[in-house]
N, C-alpha and C positions, 0 to 999 in steps of 0.2 A: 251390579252386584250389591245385595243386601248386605248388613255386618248387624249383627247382634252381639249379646253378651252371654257368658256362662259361669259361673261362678260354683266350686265343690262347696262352700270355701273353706278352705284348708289358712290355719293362722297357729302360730306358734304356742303349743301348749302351756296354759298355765297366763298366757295373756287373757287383759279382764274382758269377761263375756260381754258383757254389759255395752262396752266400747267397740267391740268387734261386730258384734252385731249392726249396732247401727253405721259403721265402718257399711259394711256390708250394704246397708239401707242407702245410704250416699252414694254408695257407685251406682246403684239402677235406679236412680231420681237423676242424677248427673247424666246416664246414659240416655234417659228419656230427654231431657232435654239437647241431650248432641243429636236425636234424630234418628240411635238404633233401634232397629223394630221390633227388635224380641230380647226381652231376659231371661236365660235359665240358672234355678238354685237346687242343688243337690240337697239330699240330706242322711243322714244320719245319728242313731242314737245313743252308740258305744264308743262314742270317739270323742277325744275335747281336742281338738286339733280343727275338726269340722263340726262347727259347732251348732247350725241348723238342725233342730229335731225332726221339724215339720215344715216341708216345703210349701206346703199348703196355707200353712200359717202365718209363716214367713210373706209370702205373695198379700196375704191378704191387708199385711201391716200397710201396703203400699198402694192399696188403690185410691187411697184420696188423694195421695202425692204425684201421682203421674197422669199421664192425660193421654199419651199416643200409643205407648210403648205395649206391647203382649207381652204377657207375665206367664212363663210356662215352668213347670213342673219338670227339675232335670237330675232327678227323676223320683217317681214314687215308687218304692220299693215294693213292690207288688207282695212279694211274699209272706210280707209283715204283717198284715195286715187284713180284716175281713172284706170281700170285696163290696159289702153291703158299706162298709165304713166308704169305702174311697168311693164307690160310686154316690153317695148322698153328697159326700163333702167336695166334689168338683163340680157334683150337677150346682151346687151352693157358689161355688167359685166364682162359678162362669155365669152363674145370675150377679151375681155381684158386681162383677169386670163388664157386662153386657158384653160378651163376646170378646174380650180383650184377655180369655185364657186359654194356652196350650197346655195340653196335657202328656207330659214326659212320663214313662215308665220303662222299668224294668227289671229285672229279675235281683235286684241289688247284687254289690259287689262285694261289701264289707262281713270278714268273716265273724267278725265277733255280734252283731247287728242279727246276721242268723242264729248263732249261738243264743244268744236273750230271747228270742222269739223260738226257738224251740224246732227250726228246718234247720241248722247245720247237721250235715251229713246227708239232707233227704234231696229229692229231685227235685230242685229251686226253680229250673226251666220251664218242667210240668204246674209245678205251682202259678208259676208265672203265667203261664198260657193259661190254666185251667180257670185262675183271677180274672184276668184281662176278659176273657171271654164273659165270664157269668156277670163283670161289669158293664157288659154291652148287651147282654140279657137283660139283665134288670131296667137298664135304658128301654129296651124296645119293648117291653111288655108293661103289664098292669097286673098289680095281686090276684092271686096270690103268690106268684109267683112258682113257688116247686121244681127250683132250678138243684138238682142232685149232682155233686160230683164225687172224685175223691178225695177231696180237701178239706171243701165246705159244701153247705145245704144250705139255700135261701128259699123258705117259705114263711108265710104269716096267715097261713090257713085256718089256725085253730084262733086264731086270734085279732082278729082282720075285722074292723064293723065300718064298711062303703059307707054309710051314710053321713058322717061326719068324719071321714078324711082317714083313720086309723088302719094302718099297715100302707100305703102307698110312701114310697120312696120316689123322691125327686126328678124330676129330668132336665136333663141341663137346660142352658139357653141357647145355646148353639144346637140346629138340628142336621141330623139326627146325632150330633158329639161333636165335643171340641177335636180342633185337629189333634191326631196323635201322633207323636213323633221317638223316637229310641234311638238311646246312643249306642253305636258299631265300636267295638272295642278290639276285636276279631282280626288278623288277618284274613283275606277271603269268605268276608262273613256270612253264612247260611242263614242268620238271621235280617241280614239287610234283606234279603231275598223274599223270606216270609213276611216281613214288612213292609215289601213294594207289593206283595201278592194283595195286600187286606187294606191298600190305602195310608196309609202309614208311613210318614218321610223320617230319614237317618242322618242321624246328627255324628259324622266322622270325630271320635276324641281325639284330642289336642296331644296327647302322649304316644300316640304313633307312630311310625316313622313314616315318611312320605309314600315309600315306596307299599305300605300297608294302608295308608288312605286310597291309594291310584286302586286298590284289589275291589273298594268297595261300590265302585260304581257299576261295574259289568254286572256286579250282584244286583246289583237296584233294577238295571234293564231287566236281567233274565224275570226279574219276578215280578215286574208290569206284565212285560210279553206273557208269560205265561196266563194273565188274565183278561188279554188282548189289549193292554191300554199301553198307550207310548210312554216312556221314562222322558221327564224334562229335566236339564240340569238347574231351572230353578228350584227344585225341590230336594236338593242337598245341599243341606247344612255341612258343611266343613269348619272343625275348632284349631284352633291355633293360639299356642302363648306368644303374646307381642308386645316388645315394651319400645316404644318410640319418646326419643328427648333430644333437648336444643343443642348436644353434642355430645359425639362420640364414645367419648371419655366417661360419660355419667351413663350412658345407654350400656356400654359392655361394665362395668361396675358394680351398675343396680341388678343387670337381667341374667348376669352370667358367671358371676362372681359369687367365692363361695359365702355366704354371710348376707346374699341377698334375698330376697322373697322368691323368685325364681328358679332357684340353686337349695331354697328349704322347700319348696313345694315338691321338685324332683327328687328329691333326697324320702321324702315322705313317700312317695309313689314306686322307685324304687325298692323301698324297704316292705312296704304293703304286698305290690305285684309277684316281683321277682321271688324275694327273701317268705313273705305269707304265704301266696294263692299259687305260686312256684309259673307265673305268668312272662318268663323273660323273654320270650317268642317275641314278646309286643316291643321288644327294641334293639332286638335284633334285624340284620338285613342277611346273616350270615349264619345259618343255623352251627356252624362249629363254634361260632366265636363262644368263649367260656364264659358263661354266666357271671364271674369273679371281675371280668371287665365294664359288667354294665354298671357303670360308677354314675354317682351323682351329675360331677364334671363333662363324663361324657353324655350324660344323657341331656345336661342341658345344653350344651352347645350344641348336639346336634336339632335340636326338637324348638329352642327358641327363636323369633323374630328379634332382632332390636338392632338399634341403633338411629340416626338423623330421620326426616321424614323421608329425604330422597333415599337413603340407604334399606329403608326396611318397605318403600313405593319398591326398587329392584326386588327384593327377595321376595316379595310377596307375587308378584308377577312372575317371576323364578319357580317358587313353589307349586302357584297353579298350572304355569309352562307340563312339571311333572306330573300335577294328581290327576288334573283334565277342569274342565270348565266345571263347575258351581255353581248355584245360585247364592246361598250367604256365607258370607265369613265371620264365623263366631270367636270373640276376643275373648279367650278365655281370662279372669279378672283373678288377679291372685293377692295378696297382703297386701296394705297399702301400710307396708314400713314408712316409708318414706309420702305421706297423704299428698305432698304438692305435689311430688313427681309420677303419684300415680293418677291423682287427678290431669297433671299435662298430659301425660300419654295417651289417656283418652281422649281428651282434646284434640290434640294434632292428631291421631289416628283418626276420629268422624272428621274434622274440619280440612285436615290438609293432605292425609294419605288416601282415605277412600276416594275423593274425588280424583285425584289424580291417576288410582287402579284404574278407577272406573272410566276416564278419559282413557288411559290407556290399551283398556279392552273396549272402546265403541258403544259403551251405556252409560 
């Protein structure tokens, strides 16, 4: 089993950007060097909680610093955006990275992000699709393009001169696209489905509960099958928060206690999901239970990893027992209140947990 990283990153409002940020820059130069194979950075631009504007941007600060690691996009908010704009500036990416970038998108989550951008209230889905598409158009063809929808319109017909390069837009370096990957947020997602239909791997979020990760893999088969190709389980990304430390004591403290980065991270996503986007399905296993009960407290004990290396080697092996085999497990990266303790935990998570999962399932 693979493990990579994922980061919203979500950090307590009114802390200095300045430090957060490169906070941020530290975990996935530390993660390259532990040996994980992929980074995802969220972003958003109405939020000082998550403070990445530009995923894109973000990645691109870090390719002289890393050397092994895939830097992907988690996620580019399709709707925000012209798809003329994203598709120039990943096919740029992925010449940059030579091949060392994945491309995360989707339909954003963040209501106020719509709001600024001018689709709150409109069909963000169809957006999202009708983007994604005319980005893979504009890859496969050559000007002038005359790609029509009902969003946008990409042509450079009247203004296009072939002979010295004007109107062509880029194509990446990876042919024919970088891998594209989307996070399942869904119980029983339809969209994981449309995603295995078109080649496209699903990255299970870390705020699910178990029993709504385990929905999303039969989704992932039907919609290979349906294009006659087989589902592999290394092509699911499963996320998970996991804080691992040298005892007990500092592990349920840091990860699950209220006052820690773990307990403020859920406390933010509850109030977002549930309280904002009216999303409380995503942590429920009991559709009576009363929305008034999905508290902070509960949602992080039930949803985090933590404690010694052998304690969170069990739960982890525990968890997959229920969702089903995998191929990566994504450490989702939260605040680093505490910079030693989050720096250990990644440590002993690549150094002393993974090998051990991985001993213990026979790869």
């Amino acid at each position: 089993m693979k493990y990579s990283t994922f980061m919203m990153p979500l950090h307590p409002p009114g802390r200095n950007v300045t430090e957060a940020l490169q906070e941020d820059r530290q975990a996935i130069i530390l993660a390259d060097q532990l040996g994980f194979s992929e980074a995802y950075v969220g972003e958003h631009v109405t939020d000082s909680a998550e403070i990445v504007t530009s995923s894109m941007i973000f990645l691109a600060s870090l390719i002289s610093e890393t050397k092994q690691i895939k830097l992907g996009t988690g996620t580019i908010n399709v709707p925000n955006s012209h798809p003329a704009h994203i598709a120039s500036q990943a096919a740029m990416l992925d010449h940059l990275l030579q091949g060392r970038f994945v491309m995360g998108i989707s339909p954003g989550g963040l209501i106020s992000d719509a709001e600024v951008f001018g689709n709150f209230g409109k069909d963000r889905n169809a957006m999202f699709v009708e983007g994604i598409n005319t980005v893979l158009k504009i890859w496969e063809s050559d000007p002038p393009y005359d790609i029509e929808g009902q969003f946008w319109n990409v042509s450079v017909g009247k203004t296009m001169i072939p002979e010295i390069g004007q109107g062509f837009i880029m194509k990446p370096f990876q042919k024919p696209h970088p891998l594209i990957v989307g996070t399942a947020v869904a119980p029983f997602s339809k969209g994981v489905t449309e995603m295995a239909k078109r080649g496209w791997q699903p990255i299970s979020a870390n705020f699910l509960m178990p029993e709504w990760v385990k929905s999303h893999w039969p989704k992932y088969v039907e919609g290979r099958e349906a294009v006659g190709a087989t589902a592999s389980p290394s092509e699911w990304h499963v996320a998970k928060s996991i804080f691992v430390a040298d005892d007990e004591a500092t592990a349920k403290r840091y990860a699950l206690q209220e006052g820690g980065p773990y307990h403020f991270y859920f406390k933010q996503l509850v109030r977002k999901l549930v309280q904002g986007v009216g999303r409380s399905n995503l942590f429920k296993t009991d559709p009576e239970m009363p929305d008034s009960e999905i508290t902070p407290d509960y949602v992080t004990n039930r949803l985090v990893i933590a404690g010694t290396v052998n304690s969170v080697v069990d739960q982890i092996l525990a968890f997959r027992e229920q969702v089903g085999d995998f191929g990566t497990l994504v450490y989702a990266c939260h605040d680093w209140q505490d910079p030693q303790l989050g720096k250990r935990s990644m440590e002993l998570f690549a150094k002393e947990v993974m090998p051990r999962v991985n001993r213990a399932i026979g790869q």
